[in-house]
DOZA-823184 format. One record per atom (N, C-alpha, C): x, y, z; atom name; residue in three letters. Coordinates in Angstrom, 1 decimal, padded with zeros to 4 digits, always signed. Layout:
% DOZA-823184
X	Y	Z	CA	ala
...
% end
This chain:
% DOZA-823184
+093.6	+082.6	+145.1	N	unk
+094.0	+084.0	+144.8	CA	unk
+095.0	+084.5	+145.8	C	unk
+094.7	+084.0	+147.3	N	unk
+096.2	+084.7	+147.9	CA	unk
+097.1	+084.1	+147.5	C	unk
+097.1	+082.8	+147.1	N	unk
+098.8	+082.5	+146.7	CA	unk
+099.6	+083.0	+145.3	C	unk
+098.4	+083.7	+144.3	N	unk
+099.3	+084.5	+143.7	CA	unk
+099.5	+085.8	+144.2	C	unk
+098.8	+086.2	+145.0	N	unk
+099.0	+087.4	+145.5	CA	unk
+100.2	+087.7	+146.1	C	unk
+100.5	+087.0	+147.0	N	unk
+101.9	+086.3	+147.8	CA	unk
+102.7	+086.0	+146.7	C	unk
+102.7	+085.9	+145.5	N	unk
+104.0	+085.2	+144.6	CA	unk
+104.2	+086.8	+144.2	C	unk
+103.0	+087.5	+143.5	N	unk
+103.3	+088.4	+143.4	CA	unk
+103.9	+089.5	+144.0	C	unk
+103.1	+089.8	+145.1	N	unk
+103.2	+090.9	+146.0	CA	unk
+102.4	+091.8	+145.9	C	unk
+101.5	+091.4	+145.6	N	unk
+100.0	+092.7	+145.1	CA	unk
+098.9	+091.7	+144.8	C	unk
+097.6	+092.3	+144.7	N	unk
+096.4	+091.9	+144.1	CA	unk
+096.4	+091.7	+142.6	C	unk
+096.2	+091.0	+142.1	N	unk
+095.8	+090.8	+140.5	CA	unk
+094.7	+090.6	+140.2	C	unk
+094.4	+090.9	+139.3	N	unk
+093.3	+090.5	+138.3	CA	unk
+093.0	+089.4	+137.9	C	unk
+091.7	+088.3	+138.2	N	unk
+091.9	+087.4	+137.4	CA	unk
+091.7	+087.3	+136.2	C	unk
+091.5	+087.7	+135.2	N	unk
+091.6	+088.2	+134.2	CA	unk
+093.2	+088.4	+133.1	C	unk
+094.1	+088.8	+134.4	N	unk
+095.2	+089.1	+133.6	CA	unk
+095.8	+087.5	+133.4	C	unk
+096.7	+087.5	+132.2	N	unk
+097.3	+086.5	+131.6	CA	unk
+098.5	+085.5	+132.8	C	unk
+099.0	+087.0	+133.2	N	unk
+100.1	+086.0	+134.1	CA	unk
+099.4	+085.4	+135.4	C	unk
+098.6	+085.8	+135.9	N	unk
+097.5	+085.3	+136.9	CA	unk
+097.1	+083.9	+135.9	C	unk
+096.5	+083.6	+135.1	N	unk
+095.8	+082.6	+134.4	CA	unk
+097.3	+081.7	+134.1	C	unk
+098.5	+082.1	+134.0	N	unk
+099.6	+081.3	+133.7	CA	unk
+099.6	+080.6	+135.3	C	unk
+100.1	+081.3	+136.2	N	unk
+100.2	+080.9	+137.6	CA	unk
+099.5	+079.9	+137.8	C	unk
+098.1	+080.2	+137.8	N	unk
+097.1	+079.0	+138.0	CA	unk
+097.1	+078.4	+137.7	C	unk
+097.4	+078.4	+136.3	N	unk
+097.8	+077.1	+135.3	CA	unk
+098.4	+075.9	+135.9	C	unk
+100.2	+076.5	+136.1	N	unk
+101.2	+075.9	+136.5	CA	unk
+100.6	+075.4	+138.3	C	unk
+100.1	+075.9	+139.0	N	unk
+099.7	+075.5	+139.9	CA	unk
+098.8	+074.2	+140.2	C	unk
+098.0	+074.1	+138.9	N	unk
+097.2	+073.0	+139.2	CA	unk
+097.8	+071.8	+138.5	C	unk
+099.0	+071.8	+137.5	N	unk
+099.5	+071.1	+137.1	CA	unk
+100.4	+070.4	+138.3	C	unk
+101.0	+071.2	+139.0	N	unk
+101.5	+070.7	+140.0	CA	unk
+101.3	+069.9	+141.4	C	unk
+099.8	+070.5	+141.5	N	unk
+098.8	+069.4	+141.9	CA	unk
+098.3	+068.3	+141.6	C	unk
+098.0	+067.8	+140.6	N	unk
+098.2	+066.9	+139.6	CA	unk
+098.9	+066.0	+139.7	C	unk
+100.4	+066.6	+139.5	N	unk
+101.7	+066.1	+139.4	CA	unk
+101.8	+065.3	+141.5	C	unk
+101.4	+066.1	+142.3	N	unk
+101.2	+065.8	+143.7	CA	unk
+100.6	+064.6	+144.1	C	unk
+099.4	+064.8	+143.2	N	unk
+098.4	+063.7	+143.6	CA	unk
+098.8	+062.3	+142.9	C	unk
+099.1	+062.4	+141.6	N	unk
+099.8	+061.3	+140.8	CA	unk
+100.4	+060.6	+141.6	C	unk
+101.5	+060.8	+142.1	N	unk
+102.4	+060.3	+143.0	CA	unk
+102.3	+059.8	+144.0	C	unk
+101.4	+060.5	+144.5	N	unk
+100.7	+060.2	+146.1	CA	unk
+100.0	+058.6	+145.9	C	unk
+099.3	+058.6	+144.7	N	unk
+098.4	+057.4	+144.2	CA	unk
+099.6	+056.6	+144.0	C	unk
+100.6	+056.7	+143.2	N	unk
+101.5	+055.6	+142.8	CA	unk
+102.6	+055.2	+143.7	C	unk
+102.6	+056.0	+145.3	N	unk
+103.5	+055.5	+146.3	CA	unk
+102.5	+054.6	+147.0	C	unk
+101.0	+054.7	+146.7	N	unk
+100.0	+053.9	+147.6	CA	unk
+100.1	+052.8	+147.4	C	unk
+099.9	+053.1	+146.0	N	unk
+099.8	+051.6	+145.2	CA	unk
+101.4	+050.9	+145.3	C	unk
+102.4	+051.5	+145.4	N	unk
+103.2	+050.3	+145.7	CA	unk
+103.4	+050.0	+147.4	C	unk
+103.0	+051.0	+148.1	N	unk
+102.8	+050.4	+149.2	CA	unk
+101.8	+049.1	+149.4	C	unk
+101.1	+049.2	+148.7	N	unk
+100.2	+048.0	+149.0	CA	unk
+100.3	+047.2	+148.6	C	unk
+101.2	+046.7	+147.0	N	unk
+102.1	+045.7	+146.4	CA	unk
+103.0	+045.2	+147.7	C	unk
+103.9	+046.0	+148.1	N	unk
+104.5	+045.5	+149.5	CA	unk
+104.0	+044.5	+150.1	C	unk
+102.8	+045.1	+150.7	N	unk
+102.1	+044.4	+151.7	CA	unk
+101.2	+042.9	+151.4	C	unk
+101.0	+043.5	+149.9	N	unk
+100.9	+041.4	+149.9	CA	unk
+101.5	+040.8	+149.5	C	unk
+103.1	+041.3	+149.1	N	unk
+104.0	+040.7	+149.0	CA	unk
+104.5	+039.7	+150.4	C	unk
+104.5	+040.6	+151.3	N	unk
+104.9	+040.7	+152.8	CA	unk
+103.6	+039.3	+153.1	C	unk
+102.6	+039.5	+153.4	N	unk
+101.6	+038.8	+153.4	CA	unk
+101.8	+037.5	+152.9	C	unk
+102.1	+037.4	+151.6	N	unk
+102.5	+035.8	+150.9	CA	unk
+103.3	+035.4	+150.9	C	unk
+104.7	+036.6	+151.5	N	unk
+105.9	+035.6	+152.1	CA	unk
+105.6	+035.1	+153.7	C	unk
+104.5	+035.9	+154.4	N	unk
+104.7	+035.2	+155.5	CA	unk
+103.8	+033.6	+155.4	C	unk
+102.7	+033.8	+154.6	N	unk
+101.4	+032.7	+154.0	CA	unk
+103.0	+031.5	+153.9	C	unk
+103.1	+031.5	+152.9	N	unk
+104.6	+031.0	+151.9	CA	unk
+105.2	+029.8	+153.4	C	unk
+105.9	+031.1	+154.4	N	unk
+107.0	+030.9	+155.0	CA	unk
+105.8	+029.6	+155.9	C	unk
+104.6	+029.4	+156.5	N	unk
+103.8	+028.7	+157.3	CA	unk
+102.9	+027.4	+156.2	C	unk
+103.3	+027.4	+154.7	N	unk
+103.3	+026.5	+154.3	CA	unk
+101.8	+026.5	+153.6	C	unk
+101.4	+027.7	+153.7	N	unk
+100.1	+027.9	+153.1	CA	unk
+099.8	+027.6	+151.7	C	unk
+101.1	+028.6	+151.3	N	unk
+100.8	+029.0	+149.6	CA	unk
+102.4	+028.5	+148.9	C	unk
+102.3	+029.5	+147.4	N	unk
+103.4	+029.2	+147.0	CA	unk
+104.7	+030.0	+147.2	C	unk
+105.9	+029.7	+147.2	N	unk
+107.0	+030.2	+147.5	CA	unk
+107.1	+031.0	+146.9	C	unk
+108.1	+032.3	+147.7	N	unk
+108.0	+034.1	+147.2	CA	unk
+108.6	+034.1	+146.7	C	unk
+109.4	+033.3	+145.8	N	unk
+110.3	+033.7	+144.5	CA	unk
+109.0	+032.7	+143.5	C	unk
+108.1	+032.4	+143.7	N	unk
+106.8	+032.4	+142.9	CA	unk
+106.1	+033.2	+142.8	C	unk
+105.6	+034.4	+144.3	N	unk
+104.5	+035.1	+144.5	CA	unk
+105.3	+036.3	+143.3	C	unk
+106.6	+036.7	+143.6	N	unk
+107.3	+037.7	+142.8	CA	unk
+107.0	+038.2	+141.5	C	unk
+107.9	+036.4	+140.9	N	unk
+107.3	+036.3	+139.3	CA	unk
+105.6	+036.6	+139.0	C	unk
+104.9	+036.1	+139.9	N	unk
+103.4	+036.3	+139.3	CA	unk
+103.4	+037.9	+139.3	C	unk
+104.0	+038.6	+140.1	N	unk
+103.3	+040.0	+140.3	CA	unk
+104.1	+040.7	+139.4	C	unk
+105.0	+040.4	+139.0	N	unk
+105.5	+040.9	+137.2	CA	unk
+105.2	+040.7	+136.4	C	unk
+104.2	+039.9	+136.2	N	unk
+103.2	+039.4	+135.1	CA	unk
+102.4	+040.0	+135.0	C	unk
% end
């Protein structure tokens, strides 16, 4: 409620329509925050065992990272 208050510049009503739009849009944007946050994680972590099986790869472990690549496009 203070942050529509602060958009506004006065107290509102929760009740009133443009208060219920604000909030609306607000939580959509949250949403939209969190989505993102999850889908930068998730490719940071693709990285990392990318990074991981090129180094496996480079010491002869596993298979070569123009293999590990194609698998993880599949």
């Amino acid at each position: 409620m203070e942050e529509v208050r602060r958009h506004f510049g006065y107290t509102m009503d929760p009740r009133d329509e443009r208060f219920k739009a604000l909030l609306e849009k607000k939580e959509l944007e949250e949403k939209k925050r969190s989505k993102e946050a999850k889908k930068r994680e998730r490719e940071q972590k693709m990285l990392e065992r990318l990074q991981q099986k090129s180094t496996e790869a480079m010491k002869g472990k596993t298979k070569p990272l123009a293999k590990v690549a194609e698998d993880a496009e599949e």
